[in-house]
Structures are given as structure tokens and as C-alpha cells.
C-alpha positions in Angstrom: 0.0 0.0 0.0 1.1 3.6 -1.1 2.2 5.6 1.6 -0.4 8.6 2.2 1.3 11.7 1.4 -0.1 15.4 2.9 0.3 18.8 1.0 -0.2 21.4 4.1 -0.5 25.2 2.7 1.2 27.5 5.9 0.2 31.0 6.6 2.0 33.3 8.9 -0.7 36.1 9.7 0.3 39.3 10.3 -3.8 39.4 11.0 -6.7 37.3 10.9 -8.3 38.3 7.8 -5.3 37.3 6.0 -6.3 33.5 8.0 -9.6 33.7 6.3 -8.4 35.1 2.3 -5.1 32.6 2.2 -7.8 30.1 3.6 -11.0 30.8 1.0 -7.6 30.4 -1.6 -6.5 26.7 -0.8 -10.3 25.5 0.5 -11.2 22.7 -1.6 -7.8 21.7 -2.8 -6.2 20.6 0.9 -7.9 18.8 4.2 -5.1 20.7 6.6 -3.8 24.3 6.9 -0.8 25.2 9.1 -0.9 28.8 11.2 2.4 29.9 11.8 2.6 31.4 15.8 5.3 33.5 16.6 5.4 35.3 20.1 8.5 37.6 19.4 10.5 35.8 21.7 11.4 32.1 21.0 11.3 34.1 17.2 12.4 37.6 16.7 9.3 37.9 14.6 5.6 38.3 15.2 2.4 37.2 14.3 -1.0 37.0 14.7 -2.5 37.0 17.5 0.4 38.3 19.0 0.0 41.2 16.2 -2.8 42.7 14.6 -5.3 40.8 16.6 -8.8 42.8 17.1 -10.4 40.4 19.9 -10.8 37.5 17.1 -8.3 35.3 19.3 -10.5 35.5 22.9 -13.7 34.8 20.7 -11.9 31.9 19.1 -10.6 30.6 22.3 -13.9 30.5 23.9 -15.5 28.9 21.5 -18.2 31.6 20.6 -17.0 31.6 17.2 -15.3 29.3 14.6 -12.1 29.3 12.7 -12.6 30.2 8.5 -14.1 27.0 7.1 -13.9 25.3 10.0 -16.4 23.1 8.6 -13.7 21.8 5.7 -10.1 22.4 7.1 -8.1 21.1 9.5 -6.1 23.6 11.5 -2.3 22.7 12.5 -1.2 25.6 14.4 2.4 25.6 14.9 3.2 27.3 18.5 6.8 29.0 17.8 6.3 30.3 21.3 8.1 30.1 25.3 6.1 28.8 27.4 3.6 27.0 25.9 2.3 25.2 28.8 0.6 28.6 29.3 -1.3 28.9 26.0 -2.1 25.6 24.4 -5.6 25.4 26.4 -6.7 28.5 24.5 -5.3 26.6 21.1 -7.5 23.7 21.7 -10.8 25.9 22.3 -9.7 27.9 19.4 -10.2 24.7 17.3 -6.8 23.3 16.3 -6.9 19.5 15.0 -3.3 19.6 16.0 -0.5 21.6 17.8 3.3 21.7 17.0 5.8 22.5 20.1 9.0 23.0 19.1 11.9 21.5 21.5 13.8 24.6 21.7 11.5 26.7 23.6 11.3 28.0 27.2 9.5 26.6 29.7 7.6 23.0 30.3 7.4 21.3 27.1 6.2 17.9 28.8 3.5 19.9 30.8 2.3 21.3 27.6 2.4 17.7 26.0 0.3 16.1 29.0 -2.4 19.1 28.7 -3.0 18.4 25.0 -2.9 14.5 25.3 -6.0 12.9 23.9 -7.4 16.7 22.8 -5.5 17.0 19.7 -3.0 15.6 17.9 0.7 16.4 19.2 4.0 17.1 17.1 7.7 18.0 18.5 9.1 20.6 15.9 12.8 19.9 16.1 15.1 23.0 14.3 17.8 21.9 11.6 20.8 21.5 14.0 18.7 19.8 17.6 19.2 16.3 17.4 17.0 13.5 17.3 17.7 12.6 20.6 16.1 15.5 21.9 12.6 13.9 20.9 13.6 11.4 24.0 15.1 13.8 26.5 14.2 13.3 30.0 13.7 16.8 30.9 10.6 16.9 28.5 9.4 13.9 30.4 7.7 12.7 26.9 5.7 9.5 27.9 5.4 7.0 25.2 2.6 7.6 22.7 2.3 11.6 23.9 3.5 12.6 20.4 2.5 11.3 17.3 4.6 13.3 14.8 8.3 15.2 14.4 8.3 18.3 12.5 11.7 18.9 10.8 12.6 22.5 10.4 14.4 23.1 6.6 15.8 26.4 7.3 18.0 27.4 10.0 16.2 30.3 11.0 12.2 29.8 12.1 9.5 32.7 12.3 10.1 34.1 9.2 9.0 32.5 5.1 10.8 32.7 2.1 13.8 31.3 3.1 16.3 29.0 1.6 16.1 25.3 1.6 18.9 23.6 3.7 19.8 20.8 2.4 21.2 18.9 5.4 17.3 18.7 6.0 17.5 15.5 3.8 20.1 13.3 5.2 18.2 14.5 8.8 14.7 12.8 7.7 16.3 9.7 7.1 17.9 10.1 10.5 14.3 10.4 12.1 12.8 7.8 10.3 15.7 5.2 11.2 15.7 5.9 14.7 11.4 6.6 14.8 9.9 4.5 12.0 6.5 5.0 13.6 6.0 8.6 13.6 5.4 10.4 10.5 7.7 13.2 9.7 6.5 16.4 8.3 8.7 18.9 7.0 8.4 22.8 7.4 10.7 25.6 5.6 11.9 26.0 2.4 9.4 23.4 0.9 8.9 23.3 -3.1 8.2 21.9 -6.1 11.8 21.9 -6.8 12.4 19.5 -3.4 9.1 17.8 -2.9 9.8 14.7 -4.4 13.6 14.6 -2.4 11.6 15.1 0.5 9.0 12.1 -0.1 12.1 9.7 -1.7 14.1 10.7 1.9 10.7 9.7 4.0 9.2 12.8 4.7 5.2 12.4 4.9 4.1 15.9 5.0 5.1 18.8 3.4 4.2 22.5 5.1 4.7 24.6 1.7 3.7 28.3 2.4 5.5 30.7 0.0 5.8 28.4 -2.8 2.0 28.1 -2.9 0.8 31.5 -1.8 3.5 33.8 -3.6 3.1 31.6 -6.5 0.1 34.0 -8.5 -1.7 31.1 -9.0 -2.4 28.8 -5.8 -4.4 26.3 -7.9 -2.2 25.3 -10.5 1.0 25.0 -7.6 -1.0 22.3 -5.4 -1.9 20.6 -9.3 2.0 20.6 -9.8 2.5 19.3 -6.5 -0.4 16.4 -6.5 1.3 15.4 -10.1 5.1 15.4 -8.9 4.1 13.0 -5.9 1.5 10.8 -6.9 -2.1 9.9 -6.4 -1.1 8.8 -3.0 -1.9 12.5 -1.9 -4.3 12.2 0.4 -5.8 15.8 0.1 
């Protein structure tokens, strides 16, 4: 049997209405959407709702209102944020499917694990040069089943799109997948047409693509390209 293959657009909101327009642009064509968090501090950069947010975030988190299409995507929201033990509750109520912590970060990374287990689906981001081995370290006190995917960082410098590929990404998912066979690996930064099928070939399972698809001009005929390059074993 093929292995199933996910093509997850990314958006880094510098507000929420540009959630809901980069959202109405890839409805239809994917099953998961990726929101890019950034607090300013575990990044140097910013985004929303730590930016430009109007109230939207509160609403969200208490459940008095849904997320764009709520009805049709999936939302991954990936929490480049300290201490996210002290915001992942108001993630869940917000409506993510799942949540990405990244190893790096400040604060209790195996509290904020435990508080999302059985709520939503939990990924360790690792960045290019943290080792595997982190995925295992003690101090996160990860119990066994807690996570059920690694995200792989492909640039060097998270928070920000647009960046460069690095290659050393490549060799590193066939790391992962030797020492985790069990947990799929999604890959975020620097993803493209130009890499995709490297990616796949190395054992990646999902790719987070966000300029490449939404600085394209034409969103539609990108995730067309993509579907074609990999397969009919795209599951979106």
C-alpha cells in the first residue's frame, strides 16, 4: 500500500483576515492548513494574535466563534512560542486538530504535552541543527505515545517564510525515520516543487509549503503541480 502523502499550505498572519483570504484560496484543494505562531520571543518575529489581533483570538478561544471554514479544514497551528504550557488550552478551544511545540522553547514542554494529550494531535518541531535525541530527552518527560509526529525544520532560522532550503534537512529525515519509523515526519521551511519529491524519496510524509504556494500568482495550478510530482497517493 502507497504511503499517504499530505500537502499542508502554511500561513504566517500578520492578522486574521489574512487567515480567512489565504484560507478561502487553498479551500477545496487541501484537508489541513498550518498557522504559523510567533510570540516575538522564542522568534524575533511576530504574528498574529500576538500582532494585529482585534479580539478575534478571545472569541476563538472561547468557542463563541469558529475558525474560517472550520467546517472543511483542519487547522495545525504551529506554537513557535516560550512557554507553551501557558497557552495551548486557549489553542484547543480555538479549534486546532493539532499543535506543533518545538523543542527549543522555554518553559515546560512535557506539561504542555500532557495538557494536550488525547485533545488534539501532538508534534515536536525539532530545528535543523537539535538532534533526534532531543525527541527522547528526559527533561521533557515525553511519555510514550504523547507525540504522534516530528516536524523537521528546513531552514536554519524559524518565524520568518521565504527562506532557503537547507539541504542537510534530507540526510536528517532519514535520521528520524531510522531511529522513529512509527512517527510520520512532516517537513516545514523552504518546501517546493523543486524539493518535494527529495523530501517524499528521503521519508518525509508531510510537506508544510507556504511561500511556494501562496506567492506563487496562481495557488491552484501550484497544489496541481504538486499532487502530479508526488503521486495519487496524496491524500488531500
Amino acid at each position: 500500500m502507497p504511503k499517504e502523502i499530505e500537502i499542508i499550505p502554511a500561513i504566517l498572519p500578520q492578522d486574521y483576515d489574512e487567515i480567512a483570504d489565504k484560507v478561502s484560496r487553498v479551500s477545496g484543494l487541501t484537508k489541513t492548513v498550518q498557522v504559523d505562531v510567533c510570540d516575538g520571543h522564542f522568534v524575533p518575529s511576530f504574528s498574529w494574535p500576538y500582532k494585529g489581533d482585534h479580539g478575534e483570538f478571545e472569541k476563538l478561544a472561547r468557542e463563541e466563534e469558529g475558525l474560517p471554514d472550520w467546517e472543511k479544514i483542519n487547522y495545525e497551528f504551529d506554537l513557535m512560542v516560550d512557554r507553551p504550557e501557558e497557552v495551548v488550552d486557549g489553542w484547543v478551544g480555538a479549534g486546532a486538530a493539532r499543535i506543533v511545540l518545538h523543542a527549543e522553547a522555554k518553559g515546560d514542554l512535557g506539561k504542555a504535552i500532557e495538557m494536550l494529550n488525547g485533545l488534539v494531535e501532538v508534534g515536536m518541531a525539532l530545528n535543523i541543527d537539535t538532534p533526534i535525541s532531543a525527541v527522547g530527552d528526559p527533561k521533557f518527560k515525553v511519555k510514550e505515545g504523547s507525540l504522534q509526529f516530528i516536524q523537521l525544520m528546513g531552514i536554519d532560522r524559524v518565524g520568518f517564510q521565504g527562506q532557503e532550503f537547507d539541504a542537510r534537512a534530507i540526510d536528517k529525515i532519514k535520521e528520524i525515520k531510522k531511529m522513529c519509523p512509527d512517527y510520520p515526519v512532516s517537513v516545514d521551511g523552504g518546501v517546493s516543487l523543486e524539493n518535494a519529491r527529495r523530501l517524499i524519496d528521503a521519508g518525509a510524509d508531510r510537506l508544510v509549503i507556504g511561500s511556494a504556494i501562496f506567492e506563487s500568482g496562481d495557488v491552484m495550478k501550484v497544489m496541481r503541480e504538486l499532487r502530479s510530482d508526488l503521486g495519487n497517493h496524496v491524500i488531500n
